[in-house]
C-alpha positions in Angstrom: -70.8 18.0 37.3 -73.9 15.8 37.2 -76.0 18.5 35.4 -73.5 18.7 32.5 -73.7 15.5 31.6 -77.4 15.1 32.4 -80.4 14.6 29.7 -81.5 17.6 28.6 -77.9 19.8 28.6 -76.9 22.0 25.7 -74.1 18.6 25.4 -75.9 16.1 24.6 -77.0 16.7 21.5 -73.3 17.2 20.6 -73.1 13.2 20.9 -74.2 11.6 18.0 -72.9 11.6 14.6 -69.5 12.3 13.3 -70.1 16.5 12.2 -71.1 17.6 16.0 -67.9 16.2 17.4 -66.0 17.8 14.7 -67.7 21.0 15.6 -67.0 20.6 18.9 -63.0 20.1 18.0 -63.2 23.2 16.3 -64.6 25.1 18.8 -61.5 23.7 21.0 -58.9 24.7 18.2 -60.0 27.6 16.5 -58.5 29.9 19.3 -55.0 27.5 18.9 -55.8 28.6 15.2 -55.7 32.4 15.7 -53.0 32.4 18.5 -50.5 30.3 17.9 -50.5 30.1 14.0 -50.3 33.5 14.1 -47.3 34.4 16.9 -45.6 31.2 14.7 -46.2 33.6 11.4 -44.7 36.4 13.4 -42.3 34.9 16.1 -39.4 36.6 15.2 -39.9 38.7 11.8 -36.8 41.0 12.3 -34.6 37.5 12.4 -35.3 36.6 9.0 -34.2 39.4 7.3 -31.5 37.6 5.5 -34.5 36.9 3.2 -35.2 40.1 2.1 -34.5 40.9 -1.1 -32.7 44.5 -1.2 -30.9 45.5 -4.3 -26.8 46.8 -3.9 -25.3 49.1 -6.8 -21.6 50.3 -6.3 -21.4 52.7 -9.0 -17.9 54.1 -7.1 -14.4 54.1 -8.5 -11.2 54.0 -6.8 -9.1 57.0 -6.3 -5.0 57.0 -5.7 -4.0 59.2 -3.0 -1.2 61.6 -2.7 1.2 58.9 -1.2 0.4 56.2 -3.8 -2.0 54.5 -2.2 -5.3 53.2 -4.0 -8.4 53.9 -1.7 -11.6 51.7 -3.2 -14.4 52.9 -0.5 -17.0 51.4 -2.5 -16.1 48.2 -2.8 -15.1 48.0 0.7 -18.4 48.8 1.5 -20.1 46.6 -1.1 -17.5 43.7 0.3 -18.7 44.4 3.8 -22.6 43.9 3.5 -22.5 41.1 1.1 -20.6 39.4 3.5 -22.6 40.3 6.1 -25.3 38.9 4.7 -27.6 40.9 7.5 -30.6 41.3 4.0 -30.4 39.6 0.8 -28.2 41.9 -1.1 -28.1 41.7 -4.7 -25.7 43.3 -6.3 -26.8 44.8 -9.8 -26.6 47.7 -11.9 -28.5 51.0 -11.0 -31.2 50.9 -14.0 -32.5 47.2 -12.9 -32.2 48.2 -9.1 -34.6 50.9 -10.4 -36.6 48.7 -12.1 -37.1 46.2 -9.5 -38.2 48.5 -6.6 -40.4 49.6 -8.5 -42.2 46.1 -9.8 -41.9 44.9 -6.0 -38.7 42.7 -6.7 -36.7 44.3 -4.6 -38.2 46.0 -1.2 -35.7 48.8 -1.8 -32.3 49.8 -3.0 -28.9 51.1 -1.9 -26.7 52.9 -4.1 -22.7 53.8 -3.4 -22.8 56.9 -5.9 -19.9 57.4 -8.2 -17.0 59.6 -6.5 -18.3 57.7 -3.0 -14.3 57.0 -2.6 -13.4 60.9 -3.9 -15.1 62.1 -1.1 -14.3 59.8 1.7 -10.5 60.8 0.8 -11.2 64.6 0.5 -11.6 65.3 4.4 -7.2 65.6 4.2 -7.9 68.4 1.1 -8.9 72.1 0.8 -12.6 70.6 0.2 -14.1 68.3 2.5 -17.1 66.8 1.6 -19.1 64.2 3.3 -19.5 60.8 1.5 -23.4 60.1 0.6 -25.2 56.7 0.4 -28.7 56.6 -1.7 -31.3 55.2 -0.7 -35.2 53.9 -2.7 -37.7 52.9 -0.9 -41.1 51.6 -2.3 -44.5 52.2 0.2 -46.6 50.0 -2.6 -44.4 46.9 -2.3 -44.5 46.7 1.8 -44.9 49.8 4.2 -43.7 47.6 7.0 -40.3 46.3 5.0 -39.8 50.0 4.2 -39.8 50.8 7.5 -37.6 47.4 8.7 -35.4 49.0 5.8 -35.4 52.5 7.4 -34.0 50.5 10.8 -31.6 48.6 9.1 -30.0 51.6 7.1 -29.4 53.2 10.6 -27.6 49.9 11.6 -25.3 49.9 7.7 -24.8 54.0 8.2 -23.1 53.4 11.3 -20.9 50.0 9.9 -20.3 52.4 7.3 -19.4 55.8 9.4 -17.2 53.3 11.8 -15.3 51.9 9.1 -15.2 55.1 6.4 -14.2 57.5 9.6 -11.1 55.6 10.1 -10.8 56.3 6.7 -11.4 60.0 7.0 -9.2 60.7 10.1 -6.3 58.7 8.6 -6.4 61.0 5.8 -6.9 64.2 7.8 -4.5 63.7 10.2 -1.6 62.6 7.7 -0.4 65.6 8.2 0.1 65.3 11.7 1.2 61.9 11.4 4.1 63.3 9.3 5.0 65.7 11.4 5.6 63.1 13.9 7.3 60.8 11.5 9.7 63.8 11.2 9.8 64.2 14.7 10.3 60.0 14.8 13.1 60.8 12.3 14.9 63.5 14.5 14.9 61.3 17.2 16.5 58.9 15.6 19.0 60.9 14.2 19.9 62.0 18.1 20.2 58.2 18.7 22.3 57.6 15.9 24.3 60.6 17.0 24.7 58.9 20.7 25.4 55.6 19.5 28.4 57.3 17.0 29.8 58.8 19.9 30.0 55.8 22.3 31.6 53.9 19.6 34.1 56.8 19.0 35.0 56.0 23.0 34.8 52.3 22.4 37.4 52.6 19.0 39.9 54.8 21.0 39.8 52.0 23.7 40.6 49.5 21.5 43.7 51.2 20.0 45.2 52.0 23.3 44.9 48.0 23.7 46.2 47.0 20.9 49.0 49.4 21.4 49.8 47.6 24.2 49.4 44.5 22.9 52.1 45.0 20.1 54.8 46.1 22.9 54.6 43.0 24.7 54.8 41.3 21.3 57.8 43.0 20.5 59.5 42.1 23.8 58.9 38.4 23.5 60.2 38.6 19.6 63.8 39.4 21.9 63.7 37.0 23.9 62.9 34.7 21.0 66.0 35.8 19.4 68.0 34.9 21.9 67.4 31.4 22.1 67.8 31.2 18.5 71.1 32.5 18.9 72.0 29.8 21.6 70.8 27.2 19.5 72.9 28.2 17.0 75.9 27.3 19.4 74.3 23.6 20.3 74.1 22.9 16.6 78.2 23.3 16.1 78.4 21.5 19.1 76.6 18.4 18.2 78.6 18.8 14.3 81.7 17.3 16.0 80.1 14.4 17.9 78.4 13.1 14.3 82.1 12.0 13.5 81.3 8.9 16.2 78.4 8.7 14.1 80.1 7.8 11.0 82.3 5.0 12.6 79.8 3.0 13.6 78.5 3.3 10.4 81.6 2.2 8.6 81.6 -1.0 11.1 78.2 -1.8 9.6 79.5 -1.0 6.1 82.2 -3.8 6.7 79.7 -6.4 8.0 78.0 -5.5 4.8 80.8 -6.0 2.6 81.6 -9.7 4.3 77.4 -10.6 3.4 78.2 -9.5 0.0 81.5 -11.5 -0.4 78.8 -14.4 0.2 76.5 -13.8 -2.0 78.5 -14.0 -4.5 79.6 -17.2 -3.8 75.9 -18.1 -4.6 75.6 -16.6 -7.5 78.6 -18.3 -9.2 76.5 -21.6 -8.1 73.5 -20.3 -9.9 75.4 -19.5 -13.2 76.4 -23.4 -13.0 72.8 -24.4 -12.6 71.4 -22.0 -15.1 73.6 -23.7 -17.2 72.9 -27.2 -16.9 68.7 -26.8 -17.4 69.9 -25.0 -20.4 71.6 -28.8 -21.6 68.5 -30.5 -20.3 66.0 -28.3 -22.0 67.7 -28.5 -25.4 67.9 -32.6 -25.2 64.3 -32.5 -24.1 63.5 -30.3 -27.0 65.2 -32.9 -29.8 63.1 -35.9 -27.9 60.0 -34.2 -28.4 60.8 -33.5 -32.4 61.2 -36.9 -32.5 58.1 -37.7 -31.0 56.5 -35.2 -32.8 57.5 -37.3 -36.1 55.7 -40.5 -34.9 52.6 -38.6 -34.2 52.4 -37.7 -37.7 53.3 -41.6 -38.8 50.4 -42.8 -36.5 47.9 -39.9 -37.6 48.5 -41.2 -41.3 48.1 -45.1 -40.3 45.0 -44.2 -38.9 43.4 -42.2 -41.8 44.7 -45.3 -43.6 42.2 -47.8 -41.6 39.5 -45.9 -41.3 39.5 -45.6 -44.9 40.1 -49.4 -45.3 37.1 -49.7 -42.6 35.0 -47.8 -44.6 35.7 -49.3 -47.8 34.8 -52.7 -46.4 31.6 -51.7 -45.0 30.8 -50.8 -48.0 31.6 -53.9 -49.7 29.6 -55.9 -47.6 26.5 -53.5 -48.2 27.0 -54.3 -52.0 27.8 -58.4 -50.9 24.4 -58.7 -48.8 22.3 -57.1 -51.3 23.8 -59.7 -54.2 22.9 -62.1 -51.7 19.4 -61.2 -50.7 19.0 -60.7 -54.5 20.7 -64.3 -55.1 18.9 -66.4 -52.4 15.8 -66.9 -53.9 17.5 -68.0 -57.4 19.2 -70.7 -55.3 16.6 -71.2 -53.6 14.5 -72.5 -56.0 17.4 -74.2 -58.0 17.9 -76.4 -55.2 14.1 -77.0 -55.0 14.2 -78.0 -58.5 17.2 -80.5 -58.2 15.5 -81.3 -55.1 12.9 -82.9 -56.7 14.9 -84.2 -59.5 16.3 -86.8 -57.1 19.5 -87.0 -58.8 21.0 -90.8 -58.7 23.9 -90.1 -59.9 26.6 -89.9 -57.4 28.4 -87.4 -58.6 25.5 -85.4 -59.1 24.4 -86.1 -55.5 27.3 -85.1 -54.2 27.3 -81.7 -56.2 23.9 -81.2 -54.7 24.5 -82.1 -51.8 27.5 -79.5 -51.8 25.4 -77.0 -53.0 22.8 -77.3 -50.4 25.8 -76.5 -47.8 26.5 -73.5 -49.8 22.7 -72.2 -49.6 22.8 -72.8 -46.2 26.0 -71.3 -45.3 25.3 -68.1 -47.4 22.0 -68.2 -45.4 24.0 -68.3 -41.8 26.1 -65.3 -42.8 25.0 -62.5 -40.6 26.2 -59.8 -42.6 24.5 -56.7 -40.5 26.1 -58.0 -37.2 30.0 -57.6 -39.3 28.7 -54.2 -40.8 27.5 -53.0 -37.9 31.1 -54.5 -36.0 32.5 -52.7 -39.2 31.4 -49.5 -38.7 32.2 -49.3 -34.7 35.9 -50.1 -35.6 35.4 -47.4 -38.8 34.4 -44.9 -36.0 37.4 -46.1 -33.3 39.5 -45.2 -36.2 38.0 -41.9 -37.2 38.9 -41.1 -33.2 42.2 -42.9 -33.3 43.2 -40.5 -36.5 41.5 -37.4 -34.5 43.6 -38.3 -31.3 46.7 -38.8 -33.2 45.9 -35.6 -34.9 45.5 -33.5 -31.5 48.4 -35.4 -29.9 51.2 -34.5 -32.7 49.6 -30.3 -32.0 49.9 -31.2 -28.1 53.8 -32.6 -28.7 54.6 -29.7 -31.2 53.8 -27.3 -28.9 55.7 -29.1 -26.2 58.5 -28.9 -28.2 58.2 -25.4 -29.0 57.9 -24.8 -24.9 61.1 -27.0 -24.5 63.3 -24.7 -27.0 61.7 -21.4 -25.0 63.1 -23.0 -22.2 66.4 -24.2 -23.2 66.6 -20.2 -24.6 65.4 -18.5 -21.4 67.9 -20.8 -18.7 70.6 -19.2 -21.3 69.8 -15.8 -20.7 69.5 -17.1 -16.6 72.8 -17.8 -16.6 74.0 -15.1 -18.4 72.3 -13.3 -15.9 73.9 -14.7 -13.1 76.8 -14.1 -14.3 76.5 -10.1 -14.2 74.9 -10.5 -10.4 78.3 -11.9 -9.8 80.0 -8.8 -11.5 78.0 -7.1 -9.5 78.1 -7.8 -6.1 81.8 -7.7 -6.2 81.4 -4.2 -7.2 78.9 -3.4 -4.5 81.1 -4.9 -1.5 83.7 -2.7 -2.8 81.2 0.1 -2.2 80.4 -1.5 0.8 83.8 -0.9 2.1 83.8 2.5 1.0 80.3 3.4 3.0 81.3 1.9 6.3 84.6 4.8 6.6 82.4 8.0 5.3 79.5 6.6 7.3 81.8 6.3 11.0 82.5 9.7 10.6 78.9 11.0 10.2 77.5 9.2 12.7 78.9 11.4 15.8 78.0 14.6 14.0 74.6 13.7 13.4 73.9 13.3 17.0 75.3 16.6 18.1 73.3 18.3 15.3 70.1 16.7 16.6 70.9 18.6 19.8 71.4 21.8 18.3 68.0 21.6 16.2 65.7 20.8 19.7 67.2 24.0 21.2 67.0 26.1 17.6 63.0 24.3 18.1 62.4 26.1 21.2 64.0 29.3 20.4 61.8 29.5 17.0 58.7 28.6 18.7 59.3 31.5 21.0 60.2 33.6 18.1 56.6 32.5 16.3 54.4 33.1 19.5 55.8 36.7 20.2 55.1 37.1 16.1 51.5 36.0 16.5 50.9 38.2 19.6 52.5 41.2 17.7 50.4 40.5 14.8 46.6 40.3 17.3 47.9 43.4 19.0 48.5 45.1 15.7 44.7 44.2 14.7 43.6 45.3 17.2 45.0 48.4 16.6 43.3 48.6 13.0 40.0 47.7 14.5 40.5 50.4 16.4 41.4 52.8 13.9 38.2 51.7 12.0 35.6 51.8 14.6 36.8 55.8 15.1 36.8 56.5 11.8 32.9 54.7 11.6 31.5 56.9 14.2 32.8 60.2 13.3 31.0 59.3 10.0 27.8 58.3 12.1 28.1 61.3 14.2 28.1 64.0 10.9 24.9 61.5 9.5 23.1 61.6 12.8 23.6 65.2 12.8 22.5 65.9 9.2 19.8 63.8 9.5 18.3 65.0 12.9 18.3 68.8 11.0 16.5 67.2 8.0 13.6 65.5 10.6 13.2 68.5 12.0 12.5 70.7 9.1 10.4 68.3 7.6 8.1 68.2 10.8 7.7 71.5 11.1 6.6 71.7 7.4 4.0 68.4 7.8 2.0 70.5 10.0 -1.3 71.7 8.8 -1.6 75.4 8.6 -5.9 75.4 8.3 -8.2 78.5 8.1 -10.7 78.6 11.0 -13.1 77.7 8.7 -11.3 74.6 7.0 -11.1 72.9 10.1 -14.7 73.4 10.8 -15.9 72.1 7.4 -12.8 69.1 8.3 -14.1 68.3 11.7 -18.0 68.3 10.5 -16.6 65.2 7.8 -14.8 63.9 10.5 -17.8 63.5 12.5 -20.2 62.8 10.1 -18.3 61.3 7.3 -21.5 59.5 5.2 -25.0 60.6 4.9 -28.2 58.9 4.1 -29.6 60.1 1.0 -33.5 59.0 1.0 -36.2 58.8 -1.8 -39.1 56.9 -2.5 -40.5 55.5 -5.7 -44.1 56.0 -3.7 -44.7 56.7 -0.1 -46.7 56.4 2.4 -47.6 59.3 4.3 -47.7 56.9 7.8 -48.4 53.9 9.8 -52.2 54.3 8.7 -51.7 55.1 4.9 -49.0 52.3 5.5 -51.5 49.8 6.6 -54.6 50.5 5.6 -54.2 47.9 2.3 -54.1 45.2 5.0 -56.8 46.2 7.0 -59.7 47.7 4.9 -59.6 43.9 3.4 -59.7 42.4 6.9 -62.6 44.4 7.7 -64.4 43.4 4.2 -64.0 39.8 5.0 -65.2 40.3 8.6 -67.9 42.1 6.8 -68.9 39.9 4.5 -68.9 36.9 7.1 -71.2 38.7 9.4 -73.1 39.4 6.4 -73.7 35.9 5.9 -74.3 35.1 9.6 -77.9 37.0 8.8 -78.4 36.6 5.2 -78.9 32.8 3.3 -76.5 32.3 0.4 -79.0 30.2 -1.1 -82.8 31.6 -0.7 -85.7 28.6 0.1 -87.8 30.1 -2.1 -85.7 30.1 -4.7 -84.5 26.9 -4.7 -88.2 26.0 -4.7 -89.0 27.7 -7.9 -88.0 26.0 -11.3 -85.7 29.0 -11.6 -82.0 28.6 -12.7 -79.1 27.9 -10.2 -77.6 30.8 -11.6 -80.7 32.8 -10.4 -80.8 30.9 -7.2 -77.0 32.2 -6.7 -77.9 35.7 -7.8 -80.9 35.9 -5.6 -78.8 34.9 -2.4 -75.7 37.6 -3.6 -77.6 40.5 -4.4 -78.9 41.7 -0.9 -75.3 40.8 0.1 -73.4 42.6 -2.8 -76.0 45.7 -1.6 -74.3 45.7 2.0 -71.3 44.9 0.4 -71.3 48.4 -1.5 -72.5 50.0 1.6 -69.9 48.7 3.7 -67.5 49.8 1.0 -69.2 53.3 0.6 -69.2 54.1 4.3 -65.6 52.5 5.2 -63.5 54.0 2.6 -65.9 57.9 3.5 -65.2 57.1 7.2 -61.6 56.7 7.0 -60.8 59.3 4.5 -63.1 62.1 5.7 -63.0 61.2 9.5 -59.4 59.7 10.1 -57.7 61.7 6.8 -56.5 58.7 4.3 -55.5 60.2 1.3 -55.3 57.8 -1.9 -53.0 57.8 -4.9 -56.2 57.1 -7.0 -59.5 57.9 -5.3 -61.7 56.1 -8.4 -59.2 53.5 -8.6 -59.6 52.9 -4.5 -63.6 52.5 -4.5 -63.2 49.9 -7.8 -60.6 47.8 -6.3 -62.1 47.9 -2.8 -65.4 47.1 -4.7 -63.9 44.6 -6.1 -62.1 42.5 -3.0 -65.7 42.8 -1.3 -67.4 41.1 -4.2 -64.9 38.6 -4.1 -64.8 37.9 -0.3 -68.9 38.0 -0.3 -69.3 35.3 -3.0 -66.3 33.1 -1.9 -68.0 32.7 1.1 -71.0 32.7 -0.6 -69.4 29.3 -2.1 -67.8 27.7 1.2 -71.3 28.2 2.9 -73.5 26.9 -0.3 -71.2 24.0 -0.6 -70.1 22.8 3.2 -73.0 23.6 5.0 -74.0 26.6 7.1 -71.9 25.4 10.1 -68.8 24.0 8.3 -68.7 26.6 6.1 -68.5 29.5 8.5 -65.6 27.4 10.5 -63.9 27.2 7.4 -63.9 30.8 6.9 -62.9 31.4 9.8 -59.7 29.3 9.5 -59.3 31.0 5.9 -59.2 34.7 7.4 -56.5 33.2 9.7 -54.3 31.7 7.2 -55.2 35.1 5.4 -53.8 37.1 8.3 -50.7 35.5 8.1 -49.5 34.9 5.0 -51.2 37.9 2.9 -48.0 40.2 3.1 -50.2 42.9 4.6 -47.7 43.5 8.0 -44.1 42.0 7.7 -43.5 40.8 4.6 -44.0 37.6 3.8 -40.2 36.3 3.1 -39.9 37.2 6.7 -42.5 34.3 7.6 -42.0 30.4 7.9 -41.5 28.6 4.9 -45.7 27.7 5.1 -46.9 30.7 5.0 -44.7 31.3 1.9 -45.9 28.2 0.0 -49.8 29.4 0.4 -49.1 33.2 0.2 -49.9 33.3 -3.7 -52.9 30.3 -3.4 -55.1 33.0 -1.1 -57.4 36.0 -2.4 -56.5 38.3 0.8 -52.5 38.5 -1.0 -54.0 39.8 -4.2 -56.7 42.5 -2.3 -53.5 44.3 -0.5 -51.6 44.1 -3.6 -54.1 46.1 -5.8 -55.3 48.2 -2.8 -51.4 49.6 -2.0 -51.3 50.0 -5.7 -54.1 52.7 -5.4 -54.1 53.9 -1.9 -49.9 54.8 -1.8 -49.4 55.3 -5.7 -46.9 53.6 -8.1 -49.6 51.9 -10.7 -47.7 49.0 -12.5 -48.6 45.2 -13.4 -49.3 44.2 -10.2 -52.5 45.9 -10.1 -53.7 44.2 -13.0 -52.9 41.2 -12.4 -54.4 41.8 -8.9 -57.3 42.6 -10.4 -57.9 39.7 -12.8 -57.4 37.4 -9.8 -60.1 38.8 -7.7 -62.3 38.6 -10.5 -61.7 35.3 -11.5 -62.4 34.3 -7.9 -65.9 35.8 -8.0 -66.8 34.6 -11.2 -65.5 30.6 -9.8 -67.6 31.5 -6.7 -70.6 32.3 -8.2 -70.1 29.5 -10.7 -69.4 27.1 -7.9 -72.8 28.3 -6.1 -74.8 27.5 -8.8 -73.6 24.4 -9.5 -74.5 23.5 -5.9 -77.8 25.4 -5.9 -78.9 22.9 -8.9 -78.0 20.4 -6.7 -80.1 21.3 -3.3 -83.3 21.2 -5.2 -84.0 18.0 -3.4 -84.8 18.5 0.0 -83.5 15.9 2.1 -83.9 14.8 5.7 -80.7 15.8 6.7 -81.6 19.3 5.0 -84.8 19.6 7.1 -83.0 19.4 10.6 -79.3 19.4 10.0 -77.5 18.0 12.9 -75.8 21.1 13.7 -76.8 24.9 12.8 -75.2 28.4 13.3 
């Protein structure tokens, strides 16, 4: 262990500076690199398929059958595998299914042809034919998907063969299956036939009951009778003891009669009553007239006053403003005699008299008597209202008091005819209580007579009722024989019809129709298979994959021995471009060679034949051009060391996502991001193109790309070769070389 570490090991110059450690991670990854990326790319290629894109075209229509029936084979088919979603079907029309195996978007196509459904439903006719399922393929687009295609056909032809060869034996054996439906029918008939004839027992059964059944009724209907007779006896019986009956009744009649003798008594006393409140009601009615008169007389007086009231309010409004208006006259009168100082005696006096006057007029409060005024002026507007409501309250008294005095008359007239009659109804009375003595002794005889007539009747109705189920019975009876003799002539009509009818269901084939029937049976769909181009095997198949694996191997060895970028012409005042060209041309020579003795090895040696032998030596020309100065590029512009590792990572990320095996929808979702961004997708595109046939777009667009990536390289190259011109120390002894 010592020794590895030790000055002077292949190690140690691996430890400074940060390129030499990278290289050294490298060398620790790049096997990770080429065998795990790549078993991730391909881990499980045949679970993916469901991102295949495969074109479905039902161009079928549905037939009817003979029994009605609509059979639609073709969209039961196209129904099945769409929701199977085993490949990305895409249904479309047959033209653009055409069209897109063809340009690559589709890897290939199945088509239901039309009358698919015709001939699934022919293996029951005179001409069975085999239902037929087309099939494209494309070689160009991806040998490998064609050939994933080819397995997964296999896998829909027998989905298809399960479900459409139920279809075919359901139709071939109809026949058959009516026959037994006949048979079935027949059968049933002979059940029917049974049943009728058990029934028929069962009916006669049930008349010989109810035969029965109506003799005992008729013997209790007897019996019945003759209790209704003896009743009949009872009931003449119990006539004669309703005579006791009566008498009581006639007692209670009497007792009645006396009751009545007293109420009329009372009612003579209520005629004498009725009379008097008629007296008091009429006096009470002449008071009230008369009090109705002073009402009036005191309504009037007090209309009177409040109109003196307000006659004197008013007055004393007019007397206070005369006042008010006078005041200030006297007033100043006085103020002038005042000063006048009167010596007079006379004159005094009158003054003096005066000034009492001013004064007094001055005391009068006449607001406190207007306002006293118009309170009593308002006691008398309510005394006239009050008067006014109490002569309407006493004239309707008195009108109340005549009603009265009119309605004790008719009272006592009333009274009067009670008294009338209730001496008529004591007579009646008297009358009741003899009829009724006699009644009352028959009545309970007769009640006798009708509990014993009860019983006899009730006897009489049960025997009835009996008589009447035994009777139904009978009917029933009658019924259910009459029902199964008409079952037993259906059963028996019916079981000759099933029989004829299943003789005739069965099929009556030639030797040869039922072999040309049991070949559909047992093969009811065939694979139709054609190709827009195909490969003629696994090596046609992949030889667009690997002739550009073995140019970019090439062209890396290549530049293991030969220096993109020439010393001696970096030294010289010479062009980059020149530079570039002076590094590619004795690796462009090799390039051609390798081309010229590959593509004469494999096709003279192992037996590739191409589509387009010119078009195969220009396009494999052209992908070694482009892998020689890409890496031409990568080495000029990393470094000899970095450059190689990252070709070698290129060719790995190359490998897997190129297309060139499985195809690439199959792959992880990062192989299909970079699958367009890398040169090695475009070389097998253009080379499948040539080598299996089927020239379209993607050639040239194949094309174009490889050239524009030599071009870039060599562009690239001398960019950088203008820029080594200066030699630097790291440029003299690089820390790490290949």
């Amino acid at each position: 262990m010592s020794a590895l570490t030790s000055t002077g090991t292949e190690l140690r110059r691996f430890r400074r500076g940060t390129l030499p450690k990278i290289a050294i991670a490298a060398l620790i990854l790049i096997p990770l690199l080429y065998g795990a990326l790549y078993l991730w790319a391909f881990w499980d290629p045949t679970g993916n398929m469901d991102r295949l894109p495969v074109a479905l075209v039902n161009a079928d229509r549905a037939v009817t059958l003979e029994d009605g029936t609509v059979l639609d084979a073709g969209q039961e088919v196209t129904d099945t595998l769409l929701d199977s979603a085993d490949l990305e079907w895409v249904s479309t029309d047959a033209a653009s299914a055409q069209r897109g195996v063809e340009d690559g978007t589709y890897y290939f196509a199945l088509q239901i042809p039309e009358g698919f459904s015709q001939d699934v439903a022919s293996a029951e006719g005179d001409s069975p034919t085999a239902a037929r399922l087309d099939v494209t393929y494309n070689d160009s687009t991806s040998f490998l998907a064609s050939v994933l295609g080819h397995s997964a056909m296999v896998q829909v032809d027998e989905a298809v063969r399960s479900a459409i060869g139920d279809e075919a034996v359901d139709a071939v054996l109809v026949g058959l299956g009516s026959a037994r439906d006949g048979f079935a029918t027949a059968a049933d008939g002979a059940i029917t036939l049974q049943a009728a004839g058990g029934e028929l027992a069962d009916g006669g059964g049930q008349l010989a009951d109810g035969v029965d059944a109506s003799h005992e009724g008729a013997t209790l209907l007897a019996s019945g009778a003759g209790d209704a007779a003896d009743g009949a006896t009872l009931l003449a019986t119990g006539a004669h003891t309703a005579s006791a009956g009566a008498t009581e009744l006639s007692s209670g009649a009497t007792s009645l009669a006396d009751n009545l003798h007293l109420a009329r008594t009372g009612s003579s006393d209520l005629t004498a009553g009725a009379e008097q409140l008629t007296a008091g009601a009429t006096s009470l009615a002449d008071n009230l007239d008369l009090a109705r008169a002073g009402s009036a007389e005191l309504t009037a007086g007090a209309d009177q006053l409040s109109a003196g009231v307000s006659a004197a309010v008013r007055q004393i409004g007019a007397l206070s403003t005369s006042l008010e208006s006078a005041s200030p006259a006297l007033t100043t009168a006085l103020t002038y005699l005042g000063s006048m100082a009167p010596t007079d005696t006379a004159a005094a006096s009158a003054f003096a008299q005066l000034s009492a006057v001013v004064t007094g007029l001055g005391s009068i409060d006449l607001e406190s008597t207007a306002t006293q005024l118009a309170a009593l002026d308002a006691g008398a507007a309510g005394l006239a209202s009050g008067a006014s409501a109490l002569d309407t309250a006493v004239g309707q008294l008195a009108t109340g008091a005549e009603q009265l005095a009119t309605g004790a008359g008719e009272v006592s007239a009333g009274a009067s005819a009670l008294d009338t009659a209730v001496g008529q109804l004591a007579t009646g009375a008297d009358q009741l209580a003899t009829g009724a003595g006699e009644l009352a002794s028959g009545t309970t005889a007769l009640a006798d007579g009708a509990d014993t007539l009860a019983g006899g009747t009730a006897q009489l109705a049960d025997g009835t009722t009996e008589l009447e189920a035994g009777t139904a019975l009978l009917a029933d009876g009658a019924h259910a024989l009459a029902d199964g003799a008409d079952q037993l002539s259906d059963g028996a009509g019916t079981l000759a019809a099933g029989l004829g009818e299943g003789a005739e269901a069965i099929p009556d084939d030639s030797d040869a129709l039922r072999a040309a029937r049991g070949e559909v049976i047992s093969t009811p769909v065939t694979l139709e298979e054609s190709y827009v181009s195909e490969a003629e095997g696994f090596g046609e198949g992949f030889a667009p994959f690997f002739i550009p694996l073995a140019l970019f191997v090439g062209s890396l060895i290549t530049w293991l021995l030969f220096r993109p970028l020439p010393s001696r012409a970096l030294a010289t005042p010479a062009s980059g471009f020149r530079a570039t060209f002076a590094g590619f041309l004795p690796a462009g020579i090799i390039g051609v060679a390798q081309v010229a003795v590959m593509l004469t090895v494999i096709h003279l040696g192992v037996g590739l034949e191409m589509a387009s032998v010119l078009g195969t030596i220009g396009v494999t020309l052209l992908v070694a051009m482009a892998f020689i100065t890409l890496q031409q590029m990568l080495i000029a512009v990393l470094g000899p060391a970095a450059g190689k590792v990252a070709i070698l990572a290129l060719l790995m990320l190359q490998l897997a996502s190129s297309g060139g095996t499985y195809p690439v929808e199959t792959t992880p979702a990062f192989f299909r991001a970079i699958h367009d961004l890398l040169p090695m997708t475009y070389a097998v595109t253009g080379l499948r193109e040539v080598i299996t046939g089927g020239i379209d777009g993607r050639l040239w667009s194949s094309v174009a790309v490889l050239a524009a990536i030599a071009i870039g390289s060599l562009a690239v190259t001398a960019w950088r070769a203008g820029r080594m011109r200066t030699w630097t120390l790291e440029r003299l002894h690089p820390v790490l070389t290949i």
